[in-house]
N, CA, C and O of each residue as an XYZ file, in Angstrom:
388
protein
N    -150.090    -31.813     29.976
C    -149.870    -31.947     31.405
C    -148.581    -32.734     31.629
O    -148.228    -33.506     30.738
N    -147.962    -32.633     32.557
C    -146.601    -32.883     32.716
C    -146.481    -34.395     33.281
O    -147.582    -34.727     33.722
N    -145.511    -35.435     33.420
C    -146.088    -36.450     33.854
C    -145.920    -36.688     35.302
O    -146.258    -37.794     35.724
N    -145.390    -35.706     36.225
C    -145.082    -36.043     37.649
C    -147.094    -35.788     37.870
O    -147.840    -36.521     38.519
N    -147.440    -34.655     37.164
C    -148.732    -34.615     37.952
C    -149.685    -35.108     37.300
O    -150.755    -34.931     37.884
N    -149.814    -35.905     35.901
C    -150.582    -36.774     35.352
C    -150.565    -38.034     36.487
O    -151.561    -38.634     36.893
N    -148.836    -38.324     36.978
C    -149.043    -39.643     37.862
C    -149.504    -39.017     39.143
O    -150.123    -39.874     39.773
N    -149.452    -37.662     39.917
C    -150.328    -37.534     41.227
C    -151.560    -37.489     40.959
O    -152.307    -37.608     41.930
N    -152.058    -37.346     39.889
C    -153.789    -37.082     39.262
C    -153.973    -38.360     39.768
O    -154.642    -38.444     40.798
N    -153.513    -39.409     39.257
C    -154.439    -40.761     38.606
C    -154.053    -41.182     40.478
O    -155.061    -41.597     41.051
N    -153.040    -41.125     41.199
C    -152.872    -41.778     42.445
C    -153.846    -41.184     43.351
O    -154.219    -41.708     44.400
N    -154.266    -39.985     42.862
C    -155.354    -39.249     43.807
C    -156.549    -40.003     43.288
O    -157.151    -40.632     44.158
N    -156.952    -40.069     42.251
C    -158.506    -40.748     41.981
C    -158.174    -42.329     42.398
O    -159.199    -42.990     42.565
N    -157.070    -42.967     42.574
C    -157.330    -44.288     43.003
C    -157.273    -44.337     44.017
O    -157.963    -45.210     44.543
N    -156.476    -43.496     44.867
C    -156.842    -43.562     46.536
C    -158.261    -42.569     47.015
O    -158.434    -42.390     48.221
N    -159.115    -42.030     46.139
C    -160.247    -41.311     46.353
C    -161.297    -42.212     46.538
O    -162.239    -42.224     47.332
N    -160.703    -43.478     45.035
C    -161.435    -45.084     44.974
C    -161.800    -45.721     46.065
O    -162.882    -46.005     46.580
N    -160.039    -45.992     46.469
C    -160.386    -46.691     47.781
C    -161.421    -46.168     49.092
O    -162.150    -46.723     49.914
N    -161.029    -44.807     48.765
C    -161.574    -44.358     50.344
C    -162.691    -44.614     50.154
O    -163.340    -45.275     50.964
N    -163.308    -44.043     48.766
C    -165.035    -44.722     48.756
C    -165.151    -46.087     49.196
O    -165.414    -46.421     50.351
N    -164.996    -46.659     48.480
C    -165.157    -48.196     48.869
C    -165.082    -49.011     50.661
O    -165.660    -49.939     51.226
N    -164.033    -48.012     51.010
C    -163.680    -48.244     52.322
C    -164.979    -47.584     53.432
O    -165.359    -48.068     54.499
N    -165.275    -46.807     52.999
C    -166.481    -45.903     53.432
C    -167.655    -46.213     53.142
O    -168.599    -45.935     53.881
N    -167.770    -46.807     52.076
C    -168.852    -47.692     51.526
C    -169.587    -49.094     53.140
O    -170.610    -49.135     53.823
N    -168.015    -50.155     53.013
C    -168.048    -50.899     53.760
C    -168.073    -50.583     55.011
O    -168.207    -51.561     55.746
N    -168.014    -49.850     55.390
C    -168.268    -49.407     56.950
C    -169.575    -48.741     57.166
O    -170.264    -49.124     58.111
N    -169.960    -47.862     56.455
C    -171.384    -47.333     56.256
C    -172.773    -48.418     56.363
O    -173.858    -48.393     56.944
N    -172.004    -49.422     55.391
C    -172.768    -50.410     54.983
C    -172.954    -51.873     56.366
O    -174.011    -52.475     56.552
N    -171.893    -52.087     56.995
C    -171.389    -52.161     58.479
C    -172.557    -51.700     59.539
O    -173.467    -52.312     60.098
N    -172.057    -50.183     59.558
C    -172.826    -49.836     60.600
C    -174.495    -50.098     60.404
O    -174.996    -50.442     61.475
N    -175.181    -50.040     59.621
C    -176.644    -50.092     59.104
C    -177.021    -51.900     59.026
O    -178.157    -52.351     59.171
N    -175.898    -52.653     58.791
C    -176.539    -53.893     59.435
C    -176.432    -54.115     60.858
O    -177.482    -54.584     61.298
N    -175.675    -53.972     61.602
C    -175.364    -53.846     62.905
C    -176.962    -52.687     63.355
O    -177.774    -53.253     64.087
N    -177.234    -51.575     63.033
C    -178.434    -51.234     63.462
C    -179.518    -52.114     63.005
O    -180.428    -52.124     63.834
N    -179.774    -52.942     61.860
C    -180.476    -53.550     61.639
C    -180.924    -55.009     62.448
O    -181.986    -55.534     62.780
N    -179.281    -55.375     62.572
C    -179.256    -56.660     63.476
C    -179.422    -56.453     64.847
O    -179.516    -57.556     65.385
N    -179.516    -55.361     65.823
C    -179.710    -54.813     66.734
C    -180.571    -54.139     66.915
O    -180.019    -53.092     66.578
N    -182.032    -53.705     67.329
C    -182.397    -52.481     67.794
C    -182.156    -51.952     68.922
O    -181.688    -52.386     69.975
N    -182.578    -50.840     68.538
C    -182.073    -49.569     69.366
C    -182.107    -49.544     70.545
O    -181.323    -48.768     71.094
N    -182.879    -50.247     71.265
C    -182.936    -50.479     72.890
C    -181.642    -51.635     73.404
O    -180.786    -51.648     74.289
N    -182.052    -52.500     72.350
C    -180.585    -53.350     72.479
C    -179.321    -53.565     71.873
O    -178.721    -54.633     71.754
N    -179.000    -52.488     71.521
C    -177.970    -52.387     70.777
C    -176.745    -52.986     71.935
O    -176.954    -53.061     73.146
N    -175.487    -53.369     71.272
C    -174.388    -54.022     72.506
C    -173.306    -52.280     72.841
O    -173.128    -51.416     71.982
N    -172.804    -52.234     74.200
C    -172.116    -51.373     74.477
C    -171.074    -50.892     73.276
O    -170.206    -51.709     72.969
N    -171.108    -49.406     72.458
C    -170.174    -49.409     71.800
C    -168.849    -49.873     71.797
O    -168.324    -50.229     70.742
N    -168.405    -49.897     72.602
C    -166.798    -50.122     73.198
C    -166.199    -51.745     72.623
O    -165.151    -52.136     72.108
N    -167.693    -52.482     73.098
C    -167.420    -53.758     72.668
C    -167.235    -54.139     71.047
O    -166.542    -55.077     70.653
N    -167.839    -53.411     70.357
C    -167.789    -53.224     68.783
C    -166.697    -52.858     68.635
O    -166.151    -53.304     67.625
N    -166.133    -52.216     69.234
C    -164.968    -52.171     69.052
C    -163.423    -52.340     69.068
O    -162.473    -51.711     68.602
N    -163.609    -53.599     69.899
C    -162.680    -54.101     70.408
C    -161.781    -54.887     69.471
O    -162.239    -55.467     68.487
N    -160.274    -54.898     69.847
C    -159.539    -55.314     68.549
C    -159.631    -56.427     68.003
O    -159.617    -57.283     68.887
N    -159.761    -57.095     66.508
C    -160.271    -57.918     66.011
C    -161.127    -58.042     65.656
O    -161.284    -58.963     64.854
N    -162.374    -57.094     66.066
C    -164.181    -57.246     65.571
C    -163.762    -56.212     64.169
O    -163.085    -55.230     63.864
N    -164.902    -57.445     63.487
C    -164.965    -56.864     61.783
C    -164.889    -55.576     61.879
O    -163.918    -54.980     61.413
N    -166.344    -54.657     62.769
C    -166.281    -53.420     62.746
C    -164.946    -52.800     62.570
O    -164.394    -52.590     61.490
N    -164.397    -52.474     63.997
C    -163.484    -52.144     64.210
C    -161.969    -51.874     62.852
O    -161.218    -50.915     62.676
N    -162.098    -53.417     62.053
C    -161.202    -53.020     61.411
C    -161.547    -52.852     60.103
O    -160.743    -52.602     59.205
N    -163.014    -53.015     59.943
C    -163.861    -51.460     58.645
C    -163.498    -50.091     59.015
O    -163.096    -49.213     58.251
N    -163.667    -50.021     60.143
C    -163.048    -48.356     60.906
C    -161.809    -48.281     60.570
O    -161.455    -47.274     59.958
N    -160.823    -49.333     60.882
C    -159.653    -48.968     60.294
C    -159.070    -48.319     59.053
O    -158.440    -47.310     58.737
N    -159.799    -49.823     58.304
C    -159.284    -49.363     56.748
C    -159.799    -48.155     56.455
O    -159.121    -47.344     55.824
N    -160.941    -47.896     56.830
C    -161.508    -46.472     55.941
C    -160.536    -45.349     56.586
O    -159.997    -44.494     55.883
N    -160.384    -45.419     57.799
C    -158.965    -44.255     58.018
C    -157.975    -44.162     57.592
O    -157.673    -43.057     57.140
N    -156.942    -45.319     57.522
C    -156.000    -45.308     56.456
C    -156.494    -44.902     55.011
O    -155.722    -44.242     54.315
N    -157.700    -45.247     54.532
C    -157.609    -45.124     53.451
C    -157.914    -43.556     53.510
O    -157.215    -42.819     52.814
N    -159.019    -42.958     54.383
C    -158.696    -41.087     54.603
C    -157.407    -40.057     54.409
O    -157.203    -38.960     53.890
N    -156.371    -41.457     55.418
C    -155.126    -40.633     55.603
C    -154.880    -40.463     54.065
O    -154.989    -39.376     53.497
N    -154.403    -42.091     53.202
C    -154.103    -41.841     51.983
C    -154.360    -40.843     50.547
O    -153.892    -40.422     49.490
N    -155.376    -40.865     51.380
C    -156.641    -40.001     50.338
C    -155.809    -38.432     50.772
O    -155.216    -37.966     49.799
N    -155.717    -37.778     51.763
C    -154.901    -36.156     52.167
C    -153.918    -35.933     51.645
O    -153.650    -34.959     50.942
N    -152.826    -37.404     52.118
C    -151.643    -37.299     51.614
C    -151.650    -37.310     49.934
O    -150.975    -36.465     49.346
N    -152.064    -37.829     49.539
C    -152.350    -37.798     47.912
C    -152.619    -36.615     47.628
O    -151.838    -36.076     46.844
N    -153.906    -35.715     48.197
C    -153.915    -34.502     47.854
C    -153.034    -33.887     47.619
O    -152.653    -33.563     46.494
N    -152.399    -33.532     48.973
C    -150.838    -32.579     49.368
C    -150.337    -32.841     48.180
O    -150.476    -32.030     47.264
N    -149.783    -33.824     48.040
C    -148.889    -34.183     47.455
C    -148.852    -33.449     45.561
O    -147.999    -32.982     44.806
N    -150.363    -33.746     45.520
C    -151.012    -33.429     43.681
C    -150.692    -31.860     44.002
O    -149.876    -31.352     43.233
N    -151.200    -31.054     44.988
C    -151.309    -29.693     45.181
C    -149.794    -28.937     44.985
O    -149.423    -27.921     44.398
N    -149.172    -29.908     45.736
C    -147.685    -29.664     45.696
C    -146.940    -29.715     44.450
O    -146.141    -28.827     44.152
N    -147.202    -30.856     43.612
C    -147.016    -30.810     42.197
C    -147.785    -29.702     41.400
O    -147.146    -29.142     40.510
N    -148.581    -29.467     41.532
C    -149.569    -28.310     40.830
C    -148.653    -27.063     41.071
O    -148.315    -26.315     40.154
N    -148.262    -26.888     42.435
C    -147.406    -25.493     42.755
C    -146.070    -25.688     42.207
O    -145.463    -24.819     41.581
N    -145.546    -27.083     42.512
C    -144.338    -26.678     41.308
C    -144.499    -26.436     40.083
O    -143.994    -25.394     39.666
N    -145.083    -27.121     39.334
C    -145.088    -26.909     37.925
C    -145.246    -25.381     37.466
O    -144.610    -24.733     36.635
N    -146.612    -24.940     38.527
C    -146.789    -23.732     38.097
C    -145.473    -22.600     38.422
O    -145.313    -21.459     37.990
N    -144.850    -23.203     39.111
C    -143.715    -22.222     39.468
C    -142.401    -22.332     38.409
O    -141.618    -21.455     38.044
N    -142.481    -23.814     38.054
C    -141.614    -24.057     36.689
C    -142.146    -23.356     35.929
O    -141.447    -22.348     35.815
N    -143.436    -23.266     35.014
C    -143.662    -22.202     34.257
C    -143.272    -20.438     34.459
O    -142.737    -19.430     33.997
N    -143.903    -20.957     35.351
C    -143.353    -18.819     35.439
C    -142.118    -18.724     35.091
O    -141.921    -17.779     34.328
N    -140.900    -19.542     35.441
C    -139.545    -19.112     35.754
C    -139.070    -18.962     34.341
O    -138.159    -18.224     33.965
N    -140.134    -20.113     33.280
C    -139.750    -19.819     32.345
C    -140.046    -18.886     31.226
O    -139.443    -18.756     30.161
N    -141.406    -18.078     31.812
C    -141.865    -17.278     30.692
C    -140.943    -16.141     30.697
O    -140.596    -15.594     31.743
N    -140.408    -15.659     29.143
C    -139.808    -14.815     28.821
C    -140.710    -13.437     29.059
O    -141.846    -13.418     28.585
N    -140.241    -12.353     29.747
C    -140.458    -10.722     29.484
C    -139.066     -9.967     29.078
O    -137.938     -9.754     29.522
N    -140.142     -9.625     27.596
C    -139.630     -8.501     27.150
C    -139.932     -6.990     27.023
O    -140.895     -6.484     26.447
N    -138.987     -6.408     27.631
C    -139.434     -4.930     27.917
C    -139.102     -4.251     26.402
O    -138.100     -4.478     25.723
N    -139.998     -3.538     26.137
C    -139.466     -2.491     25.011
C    -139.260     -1.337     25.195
O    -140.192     -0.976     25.912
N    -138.534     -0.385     24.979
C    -138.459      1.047     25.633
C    -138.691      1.904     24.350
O    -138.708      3.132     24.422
């Protein structure tokens, strides 16, 4: 394997990392917040979300870390299509008549 896409491989599984983790903590977020709240009294969403509340910037990170996570894709996919296009250009055909 070539090393531009050995290094988009490994940047894709560590930003795949993060996003878990990031998704983890917000998941994990929302289910104490239902826990610490029931359902009749839960507080107006809006307010959870207001800038500065933990929530809010668990929501964050896990989006950035989403975005990172796409762009990483693209990016590996994009390497995958070059390479494969470097190969072709180089396989020899020989015609015999």
């Amino acid at each position: 394997m070539q090393t531009e896409l050995e290094t988009r491989r490994r940047v894709l599984r560590v930003t795949y990392e993060r996003y878990l983790a990031a998704d983890a903590a917000w998941q994990s977020a929302l289910s104490e917040m239902k826990r610490w709240f029931p359902a009749s009294s839960r507080p107006y969403r809006v307010a959870i979300g207001d800038p500065g509340s933990p929530i809010r910037a668990l929501y964050e990170s896990r989006s950035r870390a989403l975005a990172q996570l796409e762009t990483a894709r693209v990016k590996f996919e994009t390497a995958k299509r070059r390479l494969a296009a470097r190969r072709e250009r180089t396989t020899v055909h020989i015609l015999l008549h």
